[in-house]
N, CA, C and O atoms as a printed pandas DataFrame, in Angstrom:
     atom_number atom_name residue_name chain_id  residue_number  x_coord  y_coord  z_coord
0              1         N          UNK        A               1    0.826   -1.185    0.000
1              2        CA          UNK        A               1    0.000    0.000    0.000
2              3         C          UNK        A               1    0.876    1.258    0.000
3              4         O          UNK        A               1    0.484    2.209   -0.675
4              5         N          UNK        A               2    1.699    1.332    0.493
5              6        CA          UNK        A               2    2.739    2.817    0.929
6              7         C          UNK        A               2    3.230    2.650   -0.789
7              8         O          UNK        A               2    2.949    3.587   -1.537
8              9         N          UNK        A               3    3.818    1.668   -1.244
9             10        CA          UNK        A               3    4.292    2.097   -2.393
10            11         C          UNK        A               3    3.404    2.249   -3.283
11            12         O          UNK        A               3    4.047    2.458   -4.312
12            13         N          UNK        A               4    2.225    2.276   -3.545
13            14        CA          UNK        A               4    1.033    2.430   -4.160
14            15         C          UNK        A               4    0.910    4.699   -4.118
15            16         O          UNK        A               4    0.952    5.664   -4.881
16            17         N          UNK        A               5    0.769    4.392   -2.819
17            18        CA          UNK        A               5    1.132    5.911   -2.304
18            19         C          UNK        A               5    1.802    6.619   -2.864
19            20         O          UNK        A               5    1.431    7.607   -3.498
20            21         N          UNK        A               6    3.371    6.066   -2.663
21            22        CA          UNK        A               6    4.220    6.759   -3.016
22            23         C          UNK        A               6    4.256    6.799   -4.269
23            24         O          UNK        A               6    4.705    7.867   -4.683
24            25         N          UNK        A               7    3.815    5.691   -5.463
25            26        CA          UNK        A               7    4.096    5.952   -7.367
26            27         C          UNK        A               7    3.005    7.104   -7.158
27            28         O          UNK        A               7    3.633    8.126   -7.436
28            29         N          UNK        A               8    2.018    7.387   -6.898
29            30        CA          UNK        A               8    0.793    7.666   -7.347
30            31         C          UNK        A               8    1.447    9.492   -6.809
31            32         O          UNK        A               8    1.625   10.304   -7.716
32            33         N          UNK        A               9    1.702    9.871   -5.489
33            34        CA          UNK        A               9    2.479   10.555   -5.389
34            35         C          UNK        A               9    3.592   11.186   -6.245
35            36         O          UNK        A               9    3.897   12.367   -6.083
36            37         N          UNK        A              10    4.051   10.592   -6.935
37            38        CA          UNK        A              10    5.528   10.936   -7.857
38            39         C          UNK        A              10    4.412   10.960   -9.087
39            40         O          UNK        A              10    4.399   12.133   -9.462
40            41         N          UNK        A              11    3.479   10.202   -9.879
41            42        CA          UNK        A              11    2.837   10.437  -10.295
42            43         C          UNK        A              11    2.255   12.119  -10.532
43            44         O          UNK        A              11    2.376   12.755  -11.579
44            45         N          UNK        A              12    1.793   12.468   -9.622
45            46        CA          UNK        A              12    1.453   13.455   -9.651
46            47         C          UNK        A              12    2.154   14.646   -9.301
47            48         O          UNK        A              12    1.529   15.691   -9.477
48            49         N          UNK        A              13    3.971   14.772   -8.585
49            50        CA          UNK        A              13    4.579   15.660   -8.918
50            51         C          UNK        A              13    5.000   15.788  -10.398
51            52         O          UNK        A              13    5.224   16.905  -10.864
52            53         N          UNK        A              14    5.156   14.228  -11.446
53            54        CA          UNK        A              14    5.545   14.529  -12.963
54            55         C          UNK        A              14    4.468   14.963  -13.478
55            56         O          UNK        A              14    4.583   14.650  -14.663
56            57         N          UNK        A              15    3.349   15.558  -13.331
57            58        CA          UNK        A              15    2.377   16.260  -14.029
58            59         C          UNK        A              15    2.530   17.687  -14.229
59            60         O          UNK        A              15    3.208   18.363  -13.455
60            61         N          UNK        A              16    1.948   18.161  -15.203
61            62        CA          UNK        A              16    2.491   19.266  -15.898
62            63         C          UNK        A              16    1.499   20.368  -15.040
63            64         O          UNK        A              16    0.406   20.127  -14.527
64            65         N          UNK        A              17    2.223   21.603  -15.061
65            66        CA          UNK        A              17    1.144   22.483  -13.932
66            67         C          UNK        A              17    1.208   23.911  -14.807
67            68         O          UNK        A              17    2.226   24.389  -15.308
68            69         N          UNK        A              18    0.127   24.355  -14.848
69            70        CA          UNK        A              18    0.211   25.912  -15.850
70            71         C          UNK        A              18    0.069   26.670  -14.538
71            72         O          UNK        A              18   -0.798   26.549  -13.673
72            73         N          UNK        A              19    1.184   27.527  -14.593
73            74        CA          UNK        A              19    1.391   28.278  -13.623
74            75         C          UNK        A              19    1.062   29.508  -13.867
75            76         O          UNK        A              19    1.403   30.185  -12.897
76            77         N          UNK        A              20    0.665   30.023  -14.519
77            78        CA          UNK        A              20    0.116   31.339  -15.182
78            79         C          UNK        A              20   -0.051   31.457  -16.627
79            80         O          UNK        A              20    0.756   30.977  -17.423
80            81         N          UNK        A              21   -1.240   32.180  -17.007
81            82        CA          UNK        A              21   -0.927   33.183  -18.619
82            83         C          UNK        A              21   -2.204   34.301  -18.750
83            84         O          UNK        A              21   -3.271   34.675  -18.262
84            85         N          UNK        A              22   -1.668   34.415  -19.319
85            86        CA          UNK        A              22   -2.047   35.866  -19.966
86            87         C          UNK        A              22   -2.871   35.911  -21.733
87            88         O          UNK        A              22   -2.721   34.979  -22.523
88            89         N          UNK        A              23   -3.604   37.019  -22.020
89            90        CA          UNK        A              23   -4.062   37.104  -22.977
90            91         C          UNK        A              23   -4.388   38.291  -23.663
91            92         O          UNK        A              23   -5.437   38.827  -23.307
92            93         N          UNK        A              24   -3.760   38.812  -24.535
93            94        CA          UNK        A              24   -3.770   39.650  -25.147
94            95         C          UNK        A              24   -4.202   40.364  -26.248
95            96         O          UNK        A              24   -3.397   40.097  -27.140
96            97         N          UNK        A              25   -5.164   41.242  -26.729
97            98        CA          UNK        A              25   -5.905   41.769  -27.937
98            99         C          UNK        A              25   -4.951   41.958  -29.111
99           100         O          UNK        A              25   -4.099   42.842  -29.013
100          101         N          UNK        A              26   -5.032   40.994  -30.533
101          102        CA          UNK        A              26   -4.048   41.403  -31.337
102          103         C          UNK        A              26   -4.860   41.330  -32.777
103          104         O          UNK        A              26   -4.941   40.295  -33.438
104          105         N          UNK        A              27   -5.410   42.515  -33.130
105          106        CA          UNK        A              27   -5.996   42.154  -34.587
106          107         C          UNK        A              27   -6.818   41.768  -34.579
107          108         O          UNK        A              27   -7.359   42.328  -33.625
108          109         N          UNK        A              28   -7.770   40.836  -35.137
109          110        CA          UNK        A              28   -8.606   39.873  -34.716
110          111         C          UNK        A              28   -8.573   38.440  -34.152
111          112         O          UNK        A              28   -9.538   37.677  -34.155
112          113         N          UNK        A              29   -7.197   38.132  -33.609
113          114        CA          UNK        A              29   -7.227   37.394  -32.927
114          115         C          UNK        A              29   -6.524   37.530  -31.018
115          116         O          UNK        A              29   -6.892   38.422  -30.255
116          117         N          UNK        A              30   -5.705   36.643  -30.709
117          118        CA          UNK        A              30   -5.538   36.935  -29.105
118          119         C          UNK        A              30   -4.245   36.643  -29.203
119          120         O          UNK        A              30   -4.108   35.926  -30.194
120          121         N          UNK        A              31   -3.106   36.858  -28.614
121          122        CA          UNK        A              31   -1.794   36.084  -28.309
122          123         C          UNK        A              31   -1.710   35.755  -26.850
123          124         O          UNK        A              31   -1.721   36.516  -25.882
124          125         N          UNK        A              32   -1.615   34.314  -26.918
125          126        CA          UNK        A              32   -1.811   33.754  -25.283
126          127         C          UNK        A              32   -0.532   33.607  -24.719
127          128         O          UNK        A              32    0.280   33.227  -25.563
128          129         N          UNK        A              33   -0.064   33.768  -23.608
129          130        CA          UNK        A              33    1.285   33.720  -23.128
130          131         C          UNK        A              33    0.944   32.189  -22.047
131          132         O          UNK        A              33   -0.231   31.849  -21.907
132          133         N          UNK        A              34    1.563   31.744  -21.668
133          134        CA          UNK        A              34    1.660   30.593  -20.712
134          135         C          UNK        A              34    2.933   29.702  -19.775
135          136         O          UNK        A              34    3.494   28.628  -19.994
136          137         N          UNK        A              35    3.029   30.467  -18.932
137          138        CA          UNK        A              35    4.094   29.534  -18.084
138          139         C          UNK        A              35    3.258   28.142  -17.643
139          140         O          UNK        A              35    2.127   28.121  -17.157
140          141         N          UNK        A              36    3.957   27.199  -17.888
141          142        CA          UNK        A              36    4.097   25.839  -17.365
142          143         C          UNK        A              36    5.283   25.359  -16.755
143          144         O          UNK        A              36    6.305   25.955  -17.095
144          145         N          UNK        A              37    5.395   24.542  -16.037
145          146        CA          UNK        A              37    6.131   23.731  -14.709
146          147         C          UNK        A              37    6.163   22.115  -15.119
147          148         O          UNK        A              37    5.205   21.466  -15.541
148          149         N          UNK        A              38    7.330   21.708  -14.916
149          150        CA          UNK        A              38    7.585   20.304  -15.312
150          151         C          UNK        A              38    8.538   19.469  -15.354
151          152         O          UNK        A              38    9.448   19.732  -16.140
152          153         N          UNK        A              39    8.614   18.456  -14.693
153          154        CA          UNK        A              39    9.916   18.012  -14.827
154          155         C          UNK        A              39   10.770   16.910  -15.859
155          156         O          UNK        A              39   11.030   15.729  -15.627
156          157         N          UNK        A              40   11.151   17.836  -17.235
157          158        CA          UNK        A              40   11.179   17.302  -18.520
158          159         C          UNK        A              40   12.915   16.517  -18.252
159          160         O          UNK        A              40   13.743   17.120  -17.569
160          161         N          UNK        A              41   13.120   15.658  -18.654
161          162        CA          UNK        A              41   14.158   14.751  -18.249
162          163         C          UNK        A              41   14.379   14.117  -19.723
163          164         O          UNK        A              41   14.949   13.045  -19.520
164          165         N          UNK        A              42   14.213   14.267  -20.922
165          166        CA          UNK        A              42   14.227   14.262  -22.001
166          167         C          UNK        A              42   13.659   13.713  -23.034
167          168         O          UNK        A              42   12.497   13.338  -22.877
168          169         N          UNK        A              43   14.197   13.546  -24.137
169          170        CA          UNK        A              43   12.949   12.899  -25.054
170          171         C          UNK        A              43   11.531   12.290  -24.820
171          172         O          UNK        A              43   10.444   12.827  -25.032
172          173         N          UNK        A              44   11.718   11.405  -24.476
173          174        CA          UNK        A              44   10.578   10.508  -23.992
174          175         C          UNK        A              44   10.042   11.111  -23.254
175          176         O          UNK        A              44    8.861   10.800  -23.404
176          177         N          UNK        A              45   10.144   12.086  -22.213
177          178        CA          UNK        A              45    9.126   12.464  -21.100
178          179         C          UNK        A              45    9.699   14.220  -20.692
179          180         O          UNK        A              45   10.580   14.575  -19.909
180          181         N          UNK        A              46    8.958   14.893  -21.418
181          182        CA          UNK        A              46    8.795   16.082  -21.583
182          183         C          UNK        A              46    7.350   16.553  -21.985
183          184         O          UNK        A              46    6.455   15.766  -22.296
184          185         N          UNK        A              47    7.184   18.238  -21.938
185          186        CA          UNK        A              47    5.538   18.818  -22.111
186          187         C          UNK        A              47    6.159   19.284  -23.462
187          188         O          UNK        A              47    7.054   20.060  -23.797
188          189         N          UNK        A              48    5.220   18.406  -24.122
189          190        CA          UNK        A              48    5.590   18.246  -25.807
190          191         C          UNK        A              48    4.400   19.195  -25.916
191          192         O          UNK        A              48    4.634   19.655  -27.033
192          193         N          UNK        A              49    3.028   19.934  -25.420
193          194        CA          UNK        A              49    2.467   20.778  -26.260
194          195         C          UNK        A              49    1.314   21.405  -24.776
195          196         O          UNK        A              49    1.059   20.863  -23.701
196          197         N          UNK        A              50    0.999   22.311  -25.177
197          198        CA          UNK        A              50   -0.038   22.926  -24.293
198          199         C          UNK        A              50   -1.409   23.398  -25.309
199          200         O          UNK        A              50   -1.344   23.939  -26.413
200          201         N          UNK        A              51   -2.545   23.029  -24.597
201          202        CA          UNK        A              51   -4.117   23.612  -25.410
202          203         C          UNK        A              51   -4.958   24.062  -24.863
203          204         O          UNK        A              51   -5.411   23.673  -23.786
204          205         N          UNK        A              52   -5.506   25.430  -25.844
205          206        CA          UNK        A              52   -6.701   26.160  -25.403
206          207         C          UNK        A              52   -7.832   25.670  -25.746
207          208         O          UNK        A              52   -8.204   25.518  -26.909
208          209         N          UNK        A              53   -8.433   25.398  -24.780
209          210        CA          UNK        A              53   -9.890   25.150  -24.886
210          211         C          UNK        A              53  -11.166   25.631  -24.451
211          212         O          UNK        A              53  -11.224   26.538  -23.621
212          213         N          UNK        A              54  -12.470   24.966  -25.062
213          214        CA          UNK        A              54  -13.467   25.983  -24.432
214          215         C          UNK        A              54  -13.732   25.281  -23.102
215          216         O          UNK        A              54  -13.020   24.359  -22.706
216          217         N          UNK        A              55  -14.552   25.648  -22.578
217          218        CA          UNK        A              55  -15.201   25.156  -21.171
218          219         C          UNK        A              55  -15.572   23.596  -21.190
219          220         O          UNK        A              55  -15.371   22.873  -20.215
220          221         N          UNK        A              56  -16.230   23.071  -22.602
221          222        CA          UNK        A              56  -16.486   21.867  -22.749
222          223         C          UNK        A              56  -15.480   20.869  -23.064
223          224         O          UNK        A              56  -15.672   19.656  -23.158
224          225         N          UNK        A              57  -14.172   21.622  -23.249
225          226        CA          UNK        A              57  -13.385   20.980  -23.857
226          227         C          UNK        A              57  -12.599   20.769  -24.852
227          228         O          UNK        A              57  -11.555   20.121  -24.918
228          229         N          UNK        A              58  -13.573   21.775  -26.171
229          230        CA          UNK        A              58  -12.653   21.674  -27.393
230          231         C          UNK        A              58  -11.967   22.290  -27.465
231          232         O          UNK        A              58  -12.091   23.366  -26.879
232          233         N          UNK        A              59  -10.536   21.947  -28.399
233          234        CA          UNK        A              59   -9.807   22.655  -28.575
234          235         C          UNK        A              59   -9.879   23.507  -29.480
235          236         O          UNK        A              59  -10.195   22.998  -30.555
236          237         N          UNK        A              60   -9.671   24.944  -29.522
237          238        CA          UNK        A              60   -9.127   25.866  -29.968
238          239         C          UNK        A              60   -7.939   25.855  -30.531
239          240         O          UNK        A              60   -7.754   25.686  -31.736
240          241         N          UNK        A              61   -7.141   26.020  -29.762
241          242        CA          UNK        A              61   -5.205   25.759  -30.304
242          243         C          UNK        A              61   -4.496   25.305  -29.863
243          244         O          UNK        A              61   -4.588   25.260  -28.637
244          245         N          UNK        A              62   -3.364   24.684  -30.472
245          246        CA          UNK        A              62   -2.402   23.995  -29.780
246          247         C          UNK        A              62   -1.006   24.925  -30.080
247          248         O          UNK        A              62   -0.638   25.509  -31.099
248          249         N          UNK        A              63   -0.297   24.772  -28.502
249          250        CA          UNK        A              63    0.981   25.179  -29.117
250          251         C          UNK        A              63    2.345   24.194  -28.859
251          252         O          UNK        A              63    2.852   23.969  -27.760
252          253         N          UNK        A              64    2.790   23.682  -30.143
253          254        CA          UNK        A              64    3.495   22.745  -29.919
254          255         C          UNK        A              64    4.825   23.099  -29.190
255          256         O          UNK        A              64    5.070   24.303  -29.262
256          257         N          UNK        A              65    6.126   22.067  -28.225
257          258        CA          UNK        A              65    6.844   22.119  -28.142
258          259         C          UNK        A              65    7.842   21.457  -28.478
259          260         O          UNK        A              65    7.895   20.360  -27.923
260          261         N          UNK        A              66    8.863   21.740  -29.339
261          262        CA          UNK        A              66    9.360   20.464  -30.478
262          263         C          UNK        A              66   10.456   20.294  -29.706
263          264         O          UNK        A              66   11.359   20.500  -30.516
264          265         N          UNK        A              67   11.051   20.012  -28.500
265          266        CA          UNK        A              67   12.164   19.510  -27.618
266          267         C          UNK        A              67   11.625   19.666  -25.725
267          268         O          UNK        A              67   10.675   20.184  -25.138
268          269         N          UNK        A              68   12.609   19.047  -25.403
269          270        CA          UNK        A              68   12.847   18.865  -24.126
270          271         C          UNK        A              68   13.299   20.235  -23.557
271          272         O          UNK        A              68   14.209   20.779  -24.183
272          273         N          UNK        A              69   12.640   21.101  -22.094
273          274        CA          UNK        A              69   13.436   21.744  -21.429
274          275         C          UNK        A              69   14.155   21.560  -20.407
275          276         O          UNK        A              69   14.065   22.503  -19.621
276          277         N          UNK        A              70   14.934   20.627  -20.029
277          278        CA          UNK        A              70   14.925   20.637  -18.441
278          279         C          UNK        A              70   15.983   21.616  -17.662
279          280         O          UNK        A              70   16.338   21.412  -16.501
280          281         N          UNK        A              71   16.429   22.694  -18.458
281          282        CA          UNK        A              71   17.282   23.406  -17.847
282          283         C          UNK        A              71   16.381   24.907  -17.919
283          284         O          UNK        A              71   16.800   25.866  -17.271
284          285         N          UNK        A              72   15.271   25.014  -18.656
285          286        CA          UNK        A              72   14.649   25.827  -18.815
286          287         C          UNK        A              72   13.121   25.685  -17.799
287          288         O          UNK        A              72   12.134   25.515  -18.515
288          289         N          UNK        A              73   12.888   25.720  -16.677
289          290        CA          UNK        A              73   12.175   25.597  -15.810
290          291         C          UNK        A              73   12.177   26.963  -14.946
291          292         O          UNK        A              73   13.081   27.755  -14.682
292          293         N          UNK        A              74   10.390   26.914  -14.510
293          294        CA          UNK        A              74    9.471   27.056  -15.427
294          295         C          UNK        A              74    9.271   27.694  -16.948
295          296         O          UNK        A              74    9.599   28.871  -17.100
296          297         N          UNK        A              75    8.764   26.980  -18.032
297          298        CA          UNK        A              75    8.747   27.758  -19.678
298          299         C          UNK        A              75    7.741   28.307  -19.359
299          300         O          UNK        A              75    6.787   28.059  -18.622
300          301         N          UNK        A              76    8.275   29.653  -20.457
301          302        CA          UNK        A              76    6.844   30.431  -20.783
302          303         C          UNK        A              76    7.004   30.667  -22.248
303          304         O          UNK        A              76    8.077   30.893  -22.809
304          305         N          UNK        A              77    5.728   30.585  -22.861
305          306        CA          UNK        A              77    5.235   30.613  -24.844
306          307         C          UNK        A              77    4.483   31.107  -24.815
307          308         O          UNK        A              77    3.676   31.253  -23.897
308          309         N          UNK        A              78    4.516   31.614  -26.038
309          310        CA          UNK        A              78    3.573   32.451  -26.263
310          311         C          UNK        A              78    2.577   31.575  -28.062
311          312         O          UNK        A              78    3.106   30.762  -28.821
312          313         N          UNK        A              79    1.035   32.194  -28.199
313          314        CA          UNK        A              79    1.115   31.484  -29.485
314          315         C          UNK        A              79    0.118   33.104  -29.814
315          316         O          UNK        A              79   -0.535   33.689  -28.950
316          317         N          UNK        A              80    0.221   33.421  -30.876
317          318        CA          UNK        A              80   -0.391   34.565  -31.519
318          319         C          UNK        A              80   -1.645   34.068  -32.763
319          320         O          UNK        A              80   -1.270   33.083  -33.399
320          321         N          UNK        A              81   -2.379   34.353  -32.980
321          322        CA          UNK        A              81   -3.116   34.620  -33.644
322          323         C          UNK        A              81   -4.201   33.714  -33.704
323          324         O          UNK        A              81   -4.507   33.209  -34.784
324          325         N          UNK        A              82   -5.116   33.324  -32.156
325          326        CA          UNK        A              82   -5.358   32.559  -31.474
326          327         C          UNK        A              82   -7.245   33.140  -32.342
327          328         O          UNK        A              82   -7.530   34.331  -32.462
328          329         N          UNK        A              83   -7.821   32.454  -32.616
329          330        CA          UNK        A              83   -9.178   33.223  -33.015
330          331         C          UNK        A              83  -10.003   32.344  -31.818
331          332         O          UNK        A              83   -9.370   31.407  -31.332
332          333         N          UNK        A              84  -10.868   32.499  -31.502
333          334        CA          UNK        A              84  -11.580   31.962  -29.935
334          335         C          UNK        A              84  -12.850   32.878  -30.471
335          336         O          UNK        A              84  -12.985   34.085  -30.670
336          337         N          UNK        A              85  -13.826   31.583  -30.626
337          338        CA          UNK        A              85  -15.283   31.434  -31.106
338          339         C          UNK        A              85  -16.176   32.789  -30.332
339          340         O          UNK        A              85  -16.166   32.874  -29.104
340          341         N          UNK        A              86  -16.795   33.628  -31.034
341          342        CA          UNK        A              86  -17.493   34.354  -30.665
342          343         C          UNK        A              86  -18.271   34.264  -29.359
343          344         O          UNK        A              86  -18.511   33.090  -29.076
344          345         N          UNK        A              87  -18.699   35.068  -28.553
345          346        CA          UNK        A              87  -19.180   35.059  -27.283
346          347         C          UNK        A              87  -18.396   34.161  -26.205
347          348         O          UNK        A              87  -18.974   33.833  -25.169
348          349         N          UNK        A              88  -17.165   33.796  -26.442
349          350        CA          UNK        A              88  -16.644   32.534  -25.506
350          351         C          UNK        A              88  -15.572   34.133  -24.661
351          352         O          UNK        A              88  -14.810   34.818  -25.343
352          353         N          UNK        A              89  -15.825   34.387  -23.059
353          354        CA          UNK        A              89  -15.143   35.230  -22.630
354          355         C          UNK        A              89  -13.970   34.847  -21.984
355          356         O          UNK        A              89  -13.091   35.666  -21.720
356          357         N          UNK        A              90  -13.848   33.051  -21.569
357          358        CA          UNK        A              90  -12.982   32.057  -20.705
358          359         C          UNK        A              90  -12.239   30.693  -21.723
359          360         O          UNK        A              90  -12.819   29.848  -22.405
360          361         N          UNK        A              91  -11.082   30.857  -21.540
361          362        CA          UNK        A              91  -10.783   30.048  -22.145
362          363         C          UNK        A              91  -10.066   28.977  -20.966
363          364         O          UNK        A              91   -9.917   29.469  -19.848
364          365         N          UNK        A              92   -9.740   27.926  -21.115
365          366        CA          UNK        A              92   -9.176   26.594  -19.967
366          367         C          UNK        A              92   -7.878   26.402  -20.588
367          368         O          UNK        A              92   -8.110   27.141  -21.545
368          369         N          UNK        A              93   -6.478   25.920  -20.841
369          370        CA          UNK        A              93   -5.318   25.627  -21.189
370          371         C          UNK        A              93   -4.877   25.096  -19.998
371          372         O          UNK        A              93   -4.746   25.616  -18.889
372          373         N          UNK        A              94   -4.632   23.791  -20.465
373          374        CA          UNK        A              94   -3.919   22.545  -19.904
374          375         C          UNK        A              94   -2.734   21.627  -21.009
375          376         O          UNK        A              94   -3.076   21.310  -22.148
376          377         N          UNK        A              95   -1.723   21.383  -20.598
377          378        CA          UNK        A              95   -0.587   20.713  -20.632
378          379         C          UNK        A              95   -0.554   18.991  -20.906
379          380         O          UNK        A              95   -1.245   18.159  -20.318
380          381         N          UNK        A              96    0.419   18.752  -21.930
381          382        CA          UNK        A              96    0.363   17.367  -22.448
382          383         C          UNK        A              96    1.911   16.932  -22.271
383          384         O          UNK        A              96    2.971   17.233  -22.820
384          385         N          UNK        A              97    1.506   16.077  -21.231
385          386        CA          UNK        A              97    3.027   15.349  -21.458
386          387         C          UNK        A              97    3.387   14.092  -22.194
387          388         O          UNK        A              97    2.525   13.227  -22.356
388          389         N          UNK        A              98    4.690   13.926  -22.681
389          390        CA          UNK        A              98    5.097   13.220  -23.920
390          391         C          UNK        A              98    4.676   11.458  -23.158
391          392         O          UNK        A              98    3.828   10.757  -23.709
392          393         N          UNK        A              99    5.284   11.065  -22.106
393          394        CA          UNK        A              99    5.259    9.984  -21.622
394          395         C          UNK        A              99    3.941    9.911  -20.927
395          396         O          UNK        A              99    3.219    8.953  -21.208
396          397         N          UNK        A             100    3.481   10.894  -19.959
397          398        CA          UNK        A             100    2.259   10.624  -18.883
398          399         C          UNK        A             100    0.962   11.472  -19.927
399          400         O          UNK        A             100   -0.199   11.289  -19.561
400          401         N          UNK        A             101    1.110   12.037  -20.721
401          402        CA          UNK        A             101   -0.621   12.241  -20.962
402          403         C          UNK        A             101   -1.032   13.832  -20.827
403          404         O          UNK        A             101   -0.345   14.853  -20.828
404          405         N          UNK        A             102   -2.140   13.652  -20.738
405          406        CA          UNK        A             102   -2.842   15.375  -20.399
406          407         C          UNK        A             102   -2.546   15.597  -18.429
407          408         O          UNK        A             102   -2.908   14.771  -17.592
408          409         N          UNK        A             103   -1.988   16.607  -18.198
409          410        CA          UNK        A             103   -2.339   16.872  -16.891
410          411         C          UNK        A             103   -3.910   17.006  -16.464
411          412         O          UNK        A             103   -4.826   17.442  -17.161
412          413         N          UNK        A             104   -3.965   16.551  -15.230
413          414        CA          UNK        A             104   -5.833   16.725  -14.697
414          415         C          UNK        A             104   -6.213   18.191  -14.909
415          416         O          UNK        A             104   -7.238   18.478  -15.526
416          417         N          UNK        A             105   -5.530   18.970  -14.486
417          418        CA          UNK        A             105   -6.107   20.036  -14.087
418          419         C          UNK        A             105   -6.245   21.097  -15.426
419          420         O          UNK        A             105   -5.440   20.905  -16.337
420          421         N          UNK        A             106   -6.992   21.936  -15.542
421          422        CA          UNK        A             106   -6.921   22.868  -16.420
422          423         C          UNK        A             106   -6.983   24.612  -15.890
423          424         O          UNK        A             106   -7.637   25.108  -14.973
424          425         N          UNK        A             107   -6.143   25.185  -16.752
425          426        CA          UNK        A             107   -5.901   26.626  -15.846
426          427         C          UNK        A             107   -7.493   27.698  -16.351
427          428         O          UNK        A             107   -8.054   27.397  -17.405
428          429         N          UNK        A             108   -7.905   28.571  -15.715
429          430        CA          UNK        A             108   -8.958   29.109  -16.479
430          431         C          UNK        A             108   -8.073   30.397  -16.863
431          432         O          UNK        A             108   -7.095   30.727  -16.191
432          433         N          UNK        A             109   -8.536   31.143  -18.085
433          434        CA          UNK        A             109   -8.154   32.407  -18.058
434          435         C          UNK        A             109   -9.339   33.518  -19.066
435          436         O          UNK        A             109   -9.941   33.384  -20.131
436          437         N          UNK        A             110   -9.237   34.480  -18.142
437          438        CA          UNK        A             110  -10.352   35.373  -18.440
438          439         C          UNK        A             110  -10.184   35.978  -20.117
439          440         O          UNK        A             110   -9.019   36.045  -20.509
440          441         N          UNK        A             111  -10.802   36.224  -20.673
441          442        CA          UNK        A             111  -10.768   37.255  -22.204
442          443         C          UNK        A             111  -11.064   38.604  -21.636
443          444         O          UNK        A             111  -11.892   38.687  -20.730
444          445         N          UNK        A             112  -10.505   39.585  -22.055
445          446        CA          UNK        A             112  -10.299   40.834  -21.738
446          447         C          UNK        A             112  -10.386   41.821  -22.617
447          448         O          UNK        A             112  -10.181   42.982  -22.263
């Protein structure tokens, strides 16, 4: 049982955590900024992409990450020219890791 604990534990410190972002008016679309947290250890198990979504879930955009950071902790990206469906004022962006999956949690962030 304790080691059950403890994977499930470590489990959930290697999950990816959006630690902030931001959103910005550009044209007719938005440029989203996003720090994420993670502990990328290389190829195989790194936050290969982060996505905006609506409340239900769909995605909007993805912004890919085509390598490993692990000396670059916490990243922050930005993706520009983000179009986000009429009347939608909240968007959710949550984190995909290469080896473990989607993180649980999703960050909310206001439209402004």
């Amino acid at each position: 049982m304790f080691i059950a604990i403890l994977l499930a534990g470590q489990t959930k410190a290697d999950e990816p955590q959006i630690l902030s972002a931001t959103a910005q008016k550009e044209g007719l679309g938005w440029r989203i900024e996003v720090t994420v947290s993670h502990s990328d250890t290389g190829w195989d198990h790194f936050v290969d992409f982060w996505s905006i979504e609506t409340r239900d879930g769909t995605e909007i955009e993805r912004r890919t990450l085509l390598h490993p950071h692990p000396e670059e902790q916490p990243l922050t990206r930005s993706l520009s020219g983000v179009s986000v469906p009429d009347g939608i004022r909240k968007v959710f962006i949550r984190a995909h890791c290469r080896r473990d999956g989607w993180s649980k949690d999703r960050f909310m962030l206001k439209l402004k």
